[in-house]
C-alpha atoms as one frame of an Amber mdcrd trajectory, in Angstrom:
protein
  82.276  71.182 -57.990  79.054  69.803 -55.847  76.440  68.358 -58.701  74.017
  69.948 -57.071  75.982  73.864 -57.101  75.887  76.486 -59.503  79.034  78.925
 -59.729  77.565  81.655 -62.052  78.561  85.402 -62.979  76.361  87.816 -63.385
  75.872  91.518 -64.505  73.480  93.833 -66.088  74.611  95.999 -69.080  72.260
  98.764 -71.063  71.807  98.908 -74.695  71.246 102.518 -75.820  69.568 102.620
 -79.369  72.183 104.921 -81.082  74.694 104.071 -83.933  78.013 103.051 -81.995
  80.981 104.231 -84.955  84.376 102.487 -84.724  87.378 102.913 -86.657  86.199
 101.551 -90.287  87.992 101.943 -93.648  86.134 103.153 -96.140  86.674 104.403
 -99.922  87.654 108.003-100.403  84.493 110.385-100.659  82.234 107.158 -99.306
  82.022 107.914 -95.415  79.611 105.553 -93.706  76.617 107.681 -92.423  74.627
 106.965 -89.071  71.268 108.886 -89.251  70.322 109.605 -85.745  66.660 107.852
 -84.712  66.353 111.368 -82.449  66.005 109.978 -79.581  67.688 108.267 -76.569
  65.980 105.178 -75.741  67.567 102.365 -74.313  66.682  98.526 -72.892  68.579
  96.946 -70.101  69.696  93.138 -70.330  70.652  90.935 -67.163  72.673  87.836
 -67.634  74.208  84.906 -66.216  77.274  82.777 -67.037  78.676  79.964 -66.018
  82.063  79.712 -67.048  82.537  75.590 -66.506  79.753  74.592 -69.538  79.143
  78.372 -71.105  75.519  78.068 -70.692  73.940  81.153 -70.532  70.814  82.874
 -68.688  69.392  86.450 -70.364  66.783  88.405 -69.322  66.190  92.030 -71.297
  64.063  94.806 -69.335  63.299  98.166 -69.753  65.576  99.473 -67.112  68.132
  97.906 -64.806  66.572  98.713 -60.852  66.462  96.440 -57.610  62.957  95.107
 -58.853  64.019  94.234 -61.855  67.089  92.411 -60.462  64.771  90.675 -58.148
  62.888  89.550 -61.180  65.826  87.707 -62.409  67.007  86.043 -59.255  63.170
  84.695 -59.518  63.901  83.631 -63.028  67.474  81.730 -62.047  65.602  80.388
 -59.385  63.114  79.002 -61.311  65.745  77.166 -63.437  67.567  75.808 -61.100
  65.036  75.052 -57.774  67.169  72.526 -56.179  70.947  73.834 -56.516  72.926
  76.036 -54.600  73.600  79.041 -56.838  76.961  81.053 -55.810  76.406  84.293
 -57.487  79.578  86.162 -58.618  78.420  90.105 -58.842  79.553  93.311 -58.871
  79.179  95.578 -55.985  76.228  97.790 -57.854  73.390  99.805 -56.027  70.893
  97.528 -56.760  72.866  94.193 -55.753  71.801  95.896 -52.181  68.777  97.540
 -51.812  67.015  96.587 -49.005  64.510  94.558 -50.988  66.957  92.283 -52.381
  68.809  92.057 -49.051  65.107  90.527 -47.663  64.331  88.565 -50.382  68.274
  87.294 -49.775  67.158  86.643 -46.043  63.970  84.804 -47.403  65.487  82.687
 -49.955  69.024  82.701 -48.182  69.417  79.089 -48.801  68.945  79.135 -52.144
  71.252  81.624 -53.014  75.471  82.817 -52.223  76.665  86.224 -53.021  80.249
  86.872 -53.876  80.659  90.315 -54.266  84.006  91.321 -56.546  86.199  94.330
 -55.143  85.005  98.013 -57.100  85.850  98.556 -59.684  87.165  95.240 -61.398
  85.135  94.716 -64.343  88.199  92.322 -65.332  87.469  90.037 -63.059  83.935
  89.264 -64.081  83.531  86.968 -67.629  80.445  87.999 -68.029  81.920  91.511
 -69.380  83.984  89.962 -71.861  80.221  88.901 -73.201  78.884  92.114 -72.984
  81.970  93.668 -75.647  81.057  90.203 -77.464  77.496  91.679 -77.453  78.321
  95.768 -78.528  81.094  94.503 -81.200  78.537  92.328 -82.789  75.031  94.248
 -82.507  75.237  97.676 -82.691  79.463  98.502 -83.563  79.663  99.744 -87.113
  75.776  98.044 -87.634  73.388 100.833 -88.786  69.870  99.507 -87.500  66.652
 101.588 -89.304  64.544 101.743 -85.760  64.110 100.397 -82.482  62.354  97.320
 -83.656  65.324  96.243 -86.106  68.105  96.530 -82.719  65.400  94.688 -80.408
  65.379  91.550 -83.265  69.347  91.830 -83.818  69.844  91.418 -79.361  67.333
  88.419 -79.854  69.367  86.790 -82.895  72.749  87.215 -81.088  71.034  85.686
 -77.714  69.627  82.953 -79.676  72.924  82.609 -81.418  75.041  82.194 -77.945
  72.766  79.960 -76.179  73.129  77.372 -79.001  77.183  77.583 -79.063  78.149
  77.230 -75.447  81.400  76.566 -76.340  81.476  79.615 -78.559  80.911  81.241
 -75.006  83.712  79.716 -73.396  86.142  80.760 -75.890  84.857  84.238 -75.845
  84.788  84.338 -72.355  88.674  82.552 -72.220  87.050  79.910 -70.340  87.814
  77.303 -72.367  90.735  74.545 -71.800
């Protein structure tokens, strides 16, 4: 590939705060118990991968809309000023609202969508991240408050951009 292109996937995936319960074991009469926090709040996280070096681009919002997508475009932009970036996305809402279709037309050079067919999460890496993401944060993990899942999403972003090649494994991107 060109030194001076990008080939990255990318996706959004939201992170309600409730206890996500798996098949466990546990010892006769010693169920595990998930107090509910009583409420249904949940963040949003964008992110990026490039599947030839496993580095990785985050970026956790409130809520997944066309601004906020625009938002992190800016950010990979930002990164990356002088590269071609060929973005591999899904076919989502917000991947065309009319406000990213004019910043597209504004920044056009910058940027190449590749839209994937509906409906074929398989072909994206990027989801085999987000299950990477649930089975480590919040399967089977019983976190006391909002606060306590915020830091564990920070420790396992912190955690993957450190171990690229942790990320290409994961992703079965490695050779």
């Amino acid at each position: 590939m060109d030194p001076d292109t990008v080939l990255l996937y990318l996706d959004e995936t939201h992170i309600r705060f409730y206890h996500v319960l798996r098949s466990t074991w546990s010892e006769v009469g010693l169920q595990k118990q998930a107090p509910p926090f009583g409420h249904h709040v949940h963040a949003s996280l964008f992110g990026a991968v490039n599947i030839y070096d496993g580095e990785t681009v985050l970026h956790q919002t409130t809520t997944a809309n066309a601004a906020t997508f625009l938002d992190f475009l800016r950010m990979l932009k930002e990164r990356d000023p002088d590269r071609l970036m060929g973005l591999v996305l899904v076919n989502a809402r917000i991947h065309h609202a009319k406000m990213v279709k004019e910043f597209w037309q504004e920044e056009g050079q910058c940027f190449h969508f590749i839209y994937l067919p509906l409906y074929s999460p398989q072909l994206n890496p990027i989801e085999r991240l987000w299950k990477w993401r649930r089975d480590t944060v919040m399967a089977n993990v019983f976190h006391k408050d909002r606060n306590d899942i915020i830091q564990a999403i920070t420790r396992f972003v912190n955690y993957i951009h450190e171990r690229p090649e942790e990320v290409l494994q994961r992703l079965g991107c490695a050779g």
